[in-house]
C-alpha positions, 0 to 999 in steps of 0.5 A: 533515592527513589526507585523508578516506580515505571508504572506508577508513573506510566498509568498517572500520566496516562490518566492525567492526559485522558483527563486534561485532553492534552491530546485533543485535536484542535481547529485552530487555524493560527497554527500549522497543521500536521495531520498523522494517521496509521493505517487503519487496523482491524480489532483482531481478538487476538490484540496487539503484539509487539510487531504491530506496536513498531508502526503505532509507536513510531507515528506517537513519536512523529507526532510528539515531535512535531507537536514540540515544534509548535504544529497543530497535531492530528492524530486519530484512531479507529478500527476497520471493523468490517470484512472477512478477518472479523467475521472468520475470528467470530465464527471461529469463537462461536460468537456474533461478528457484532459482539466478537468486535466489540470485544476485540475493540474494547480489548484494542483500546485498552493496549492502544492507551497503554502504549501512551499515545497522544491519540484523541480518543474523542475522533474515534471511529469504527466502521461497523458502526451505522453511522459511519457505513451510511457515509460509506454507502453515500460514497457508493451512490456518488460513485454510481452516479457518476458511472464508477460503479456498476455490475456486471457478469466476469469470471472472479475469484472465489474462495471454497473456504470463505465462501466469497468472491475475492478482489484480484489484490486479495489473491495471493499466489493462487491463494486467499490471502485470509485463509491460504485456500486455493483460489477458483475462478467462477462466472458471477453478476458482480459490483465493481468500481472503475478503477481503471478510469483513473489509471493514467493519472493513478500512474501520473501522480506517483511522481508527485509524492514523498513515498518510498520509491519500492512502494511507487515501483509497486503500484507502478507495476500493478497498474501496468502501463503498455504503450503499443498498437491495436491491429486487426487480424482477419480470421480465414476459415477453412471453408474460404470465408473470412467474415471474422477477425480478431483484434490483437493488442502488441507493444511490439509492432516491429516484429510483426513480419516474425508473427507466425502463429496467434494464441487466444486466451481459453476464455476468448468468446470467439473460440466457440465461432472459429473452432472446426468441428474435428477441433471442438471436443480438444479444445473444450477439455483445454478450456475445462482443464484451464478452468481449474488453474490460478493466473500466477499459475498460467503466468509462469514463465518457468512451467512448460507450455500447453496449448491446443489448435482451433483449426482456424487461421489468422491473415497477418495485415503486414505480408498476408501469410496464413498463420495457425490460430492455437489456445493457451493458458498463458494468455490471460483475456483481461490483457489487451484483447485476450489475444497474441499475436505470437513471434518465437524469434523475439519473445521467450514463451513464443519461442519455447511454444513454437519449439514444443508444438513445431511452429515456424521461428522467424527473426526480424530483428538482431542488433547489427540488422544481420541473421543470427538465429543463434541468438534466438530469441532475441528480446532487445532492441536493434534493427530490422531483417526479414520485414519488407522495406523496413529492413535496416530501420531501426526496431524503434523507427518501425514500431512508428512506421509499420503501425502508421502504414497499417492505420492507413489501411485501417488495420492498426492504431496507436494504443495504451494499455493497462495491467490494472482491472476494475476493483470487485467489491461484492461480497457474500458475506454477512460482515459488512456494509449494505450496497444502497441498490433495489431492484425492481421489475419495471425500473431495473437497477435503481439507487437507494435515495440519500434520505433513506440512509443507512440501509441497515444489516438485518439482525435475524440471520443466520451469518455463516457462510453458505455460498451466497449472501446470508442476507439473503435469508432475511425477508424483511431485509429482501423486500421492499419497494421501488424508491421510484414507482412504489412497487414490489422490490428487493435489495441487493444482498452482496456486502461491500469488500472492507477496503470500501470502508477504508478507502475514505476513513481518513477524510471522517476522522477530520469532522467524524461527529458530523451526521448531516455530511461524511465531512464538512468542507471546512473540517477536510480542508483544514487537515488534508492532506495527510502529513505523516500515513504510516504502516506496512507494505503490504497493502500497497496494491489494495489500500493504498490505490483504492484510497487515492482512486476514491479521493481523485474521484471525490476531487472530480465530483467537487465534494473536496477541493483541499489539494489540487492532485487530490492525493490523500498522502503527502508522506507515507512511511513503510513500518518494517516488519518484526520477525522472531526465530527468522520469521514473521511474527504470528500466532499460527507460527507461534512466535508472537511475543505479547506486549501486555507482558513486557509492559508489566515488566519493564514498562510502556517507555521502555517498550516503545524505545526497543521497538525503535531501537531493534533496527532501522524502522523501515527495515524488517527486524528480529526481535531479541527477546532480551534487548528490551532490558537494555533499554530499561536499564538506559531509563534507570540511568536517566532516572538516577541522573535527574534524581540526583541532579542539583542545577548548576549556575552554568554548563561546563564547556565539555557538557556544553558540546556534547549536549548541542552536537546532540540536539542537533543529532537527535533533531536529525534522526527524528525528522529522517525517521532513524529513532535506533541511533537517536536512541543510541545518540541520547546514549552516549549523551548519559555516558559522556556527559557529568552533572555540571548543567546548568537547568536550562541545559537539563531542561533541553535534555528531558525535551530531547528525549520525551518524544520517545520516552513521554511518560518518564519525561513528564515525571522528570519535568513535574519534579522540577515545578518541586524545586522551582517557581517557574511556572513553565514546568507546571505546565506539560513537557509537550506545551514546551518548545524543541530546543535549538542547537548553537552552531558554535559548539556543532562542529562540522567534520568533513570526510571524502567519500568514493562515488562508485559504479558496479564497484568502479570509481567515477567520483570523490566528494567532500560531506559533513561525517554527521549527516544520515544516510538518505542525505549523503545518498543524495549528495553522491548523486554528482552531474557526473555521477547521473551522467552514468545512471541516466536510463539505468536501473539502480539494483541497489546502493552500497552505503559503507559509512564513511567511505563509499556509495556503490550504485550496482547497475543491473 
């Protein structure tokens, strides 16, 4: 008996799929497609460890599945190549970010193939590469002409470390998300994208996608939509005149009689006009001190409050009350108006600002429309007191009613606001794609035409970061001429931010050698929109919304057609996380566990089976760093199993059940994306079944398990062209068919299971035992089950299998 040589058997297969171009993607219009695509990485010079092999090994099995269903398979590869991971990896290596990501490219490759994906390696694209970024600056100029791109002045983000400006996305907890540095806000002539344009429909087309429901909440909450009223406060100064207001946006117009004083966000610009001069010097050092903090900071709920008055009064429109005007940091000017108006009893930083500074407490609503300022604040709907003739009106009913009196008036108007801001993508830094504008004297602003594409970085430069763009340095790349009148001109010298290059990258991949267009009409439109985006959470407020604003807008502009919502994703998967000693895999931690040494080990099939086995693949897991010889010695035994196997005239009845109970298993937990107990249901197939098969049977058996293990897959399948003159096993397991289960041999077992609501039995249903989790949660959803979640909030859902579904309402 022959051993299993796994890597003599891994790099022949390897090399026979590279040769053959079994994997090469074809337009080919007679079969359905199926497009699946990781998120696009970055070539760190580290390379790859076993937390990034998770997502690129689950798509690979995704892939193979679907293609052994008779699809048409898409499944590219390429590198974001741009931006700040890049150029700090190279300036820390001492090296030029062009050679630094050459070489992390080329290390990338290298463990990509080893992984034995079926990517076509002939779409590969990398977006440092001039032929790419021309297509990303075309894109820039479409956005421009169509007013989504402009510049303008804005405090932004920087950071003292990178020496750049950062997106608000790219922030995280007061933090550089790159570096860790404490972030600072600084006053700056920035491009930007208005993303904001789109907001109502970014919102709108959630509802539309197969995505995971924590990933929808996410950007749902990103973008932050308010629906309220605009009113308009008059401002009272102290020498009498009132020729000043300020208008302040509120989602609670029915507390308007609680309003008692108002706050300004310090960076308002009507603060220099309205503050007395006894005042001025308080409010200045605020506004300084203010400075110097980060928004999560000044959103705190937690942190007491600080504030300062500018000696000014605001006019309330709905009673004509004077009420003080005050600074404070935890007003932020890019929401609503960068002004509050303030209602201690009914909202908890009004009530704990008013508690400190001695302001006046005012209820107006309670839930019985009865004083009871003990329950001060109160946050809830109820009904109306102390408000006029609104009182006893419900708060909803006066939320309509009182901004419709004062839009009579002029002094109010129905209004949406949201949390979202327009996308920052200048950069001063060297790494990254040129932004196509000249500026001249006599033209101002003006777009560098499409022929002259791309605007190429210049090489003679000294890229390390100094606090402006290294671009900057080179002459020949600064002056030019006027695209318009010819005269004297220099180029722009801000970089773009490297979620420009990714947020169009999957729509290259469909047509990636085009030079004359950045995709044919015919290429995109016979892949998008992508089937199967897989990769982790963690971009879903970056990437995620910046990709699906660039595709509406291209949708817009005419430029694709290829699905009306003009959504990119149809189905995204969140890859969980792999975490080592209780934390997350990294090299600063220490606790990365290298693939090149478990390969070497144990081999490519069994990596990519442990990386499915370790947990369910959306979840975060811990790696144990001796699970992976569990699974190496499952191979083996399916190794001796098939080297021994002497093809029997028919399948024994036992064998016959076993096999189709699991096709029919495994089918499931592969399309529900649960390899860890597919890979447990092949398993028990090995322990349970004996060698009565017939070759058919075995031939079900090896299809069953190729998505998974391919490279051992094909070795079996090959050995059977040895002992047999059917042409079919000459041929690759993956040109083969998935096999089918006979309902026959499947029987459904069914089992009760309670329906509970914070742990109080509302329901019993009946359900097949063998379905997953997803489906039995769905079913649980009874009509009388949703009469009872209807306007709730699901905290979270308790699955005892078997017995029980929990929903814990908050």
């Amino acid at each position: 008996m022959e051993n299993y040589d796994f890597k003599s058997i891994e790099q022949k297969w390897q090399e026979r799929w590279e040769k053959s171009s079994a994997h090469k993607a074809k337009d080919n219009p007679g079969k359905e497609k199926f497009y699946c695509l990781d998120f696009f990485p970055y070539p760190s010079g580290e390379g790859l460890h076993v937390g990034h092999w998770r997502g690129y090994v689950l798509s690979d099995i995704m892939a193979r599945f679907y293609k052994l269903h008779g699809k048409n398979i898409l499944h590219p590869m390429g590198y974001d190549a741009f931006g700040l991971p890049a150029e700090n990896a190279a300036i820390k290596a001492n090296s030029h970010p062009q050679i630094f990501t050459e070489k992390a490219i080329k290390r990338f490759r290298k463990q990509l193939r080893q992984i034995g994906a079926m990517y076509d390696w002939d779409r590969e694209i990398n977006s440092s590469d001039p032929k790419y970024y021309q297509w990303t600056q075309w894109l820039f100029l479409k956005l421009y002409e169509a007013g989504l791109a402009f510049r303008q002045k804005a405090p932004v983000n920087w950071c003292p470390t990178c020496q750049t400006v950062l997106a608000n996305e790219q922030v995280v907890a007061g933090e550089c998300e790159r570096c860790g540095a404490k972030t600072i806000k600084k006053e700056l002539t920035q491009w930007f994208l208005r993303i904001t344009k789109y907001a109502e429909r970014l919102l709108e087309n959630l509802n539309k996608l197969d995505w995971p429901e924590r990933t929808k909440i996410l950007q749902r909450n990103w973008i932050g939509k308010s629906d309220g009223a605009i009113v308009k406060f008059k401002i009272r100064m102290p020498e009498g005149n009132s020729q000043f207001s300020i208008q302040v946006f509120t989602t609670r117009p029915d507390t308007l009689f609680g309003a008692t004083f108002m706050v300004l966000a310090p960076e308002h610009p009507i603060i220099q006009q309205i503050t007395t001069p006894e005042n001025i010097d308080a409010v200045q050092k605020y506004i300084e001190k203010t400075r110097q903090e980060s928004e999560l900071f000044r959103e705190t709920v937690e942190r007491e409050k600080t504030g300062v008055f500018t000696g000014a009064y605001a006019i309330n429109p709905i009673n004509n009350s004077r009420i003080p005007i005050w600074i404070a940091d935890y007003v932020l000017i890019h929401y609503g108006s960068g002004a509050c108006m303030c209602v201690p009893g009914h909202d908890r930083r009004d009530f704990e600002f008013a508690k400190k500074f001695k302001l006046p407490i005012v209820q107006v609503i309670s839930p019985d429309g009865k004083s009871n300022d003990r329950i001060l604040p109160y946050i809830e709907p109820g009904v109306n007191l102390n408000s006029g003739h609104y009182d006893g009106l419900k708060s909803n009913d006066a939320k309509r009613k009182i901004t419709e009196d004062l839009k009579k008036q002029d002094l109010a108007d129905f209004a949406t606001k949201y949390r979202l801001r327009d996308w920052l993508i200048s950069r001063q830094r060297y790494w990254g794609a040129p932004i196509p504008i000249v500026y001249c004297q006599k033209h101002g602003e003006v777009p560098v035409p499409e022929k002259e594409l791309p605007v190429l970085l210049p090489e003679d430069v000294e890229f390390k970061p100094k606090g402006e763009s290294p671009l900057n340095q080179s002459k020949k790349f600064l002056n030019t001429t006027c695209p318009k009148c010819g005269g004297k001109a220099t180029r722009e010298t801000d970089t773009m931010d490297t979620f420009v290059d990714s947020s169009w990258y999957f729509l290259r991949f469909t047509d990636p050698k085009n030079n004359q267009e950045f995709a044919s009409d015919k290429a995109i439109n016979a892949w998008m929109p992508v089937d199967l985006y897989v990769g982790g959470i963690e971009h879903a407020t970056m990437h995620l919304l910046y990709a699906r604003f660039v595709s509406l807008a291209l949708s817009d502009f005419k430029i694709v057609n290829f699905d009306k919502s003009g959504e990119p994703f149809k189905k995204l998967f969140n890859i969980g996380l792999i975490y080592l000693h209780g934390a997350k895999m990294s090299k600063s931690r220490g606790n990365v566990v290298n693939p090149d040494e478990l390969v070497s080990k144990y081999g490519a099939d069994a990596l990519r089976g442990y990386e499915m086995f370790v947990g369910p693949a959306d979840q975060d897991s811990e790696w144990q760093v001796s699970g992976i010889a569990g699974i190496y010695r499952f191979l083996e035994k399916i190794w001796r199993f098939f080297e021994d196997f002497r093809p029997q005239s028919k399948t024994s009845a036992k064998n016959a059940v076993i096999i189709n109970q699991t096709i029919k298993k495994v089918t499931n937990d592969i399309s529900n994306f649960q390899l860890n107990t597919a890979i447990a249901s092949l398993m028990t197939l090995f322990n349970k079944m004996n060698s009565e098969i017939s070759r058919d049977d075995a031939k079900k058996i090896i299809i069953l398990f190729s998505p998974i293990f391919p490279h051992l897959a094909e070795e079996i399948w090959s050995s059977f062209a040895k002992a047999s003159e059917d042409k079919q096993y000459q041929r690759s397991i993956f040109s083969q068919s998935w096999p089918k289960y006979e309902r026959s041999m499947v029987k459904e077992s069914k089992i009760n299971l309670a329906i509970q609501i914070n742990g109080k039995l509302r329901d019993i249903i009946q359900v097949n035992a063998s379905l997953a989790k997803s489906e039995i949660e769905k079913q649980a959803q009874t009509p009388k089950i949703m009469k009872h979640l209807s306007n709730k909030k699901i905290l979270k859902t308790i699955y005892v299998a078997g017995k029980i579904v929990n929903y814990v309402l908050k």
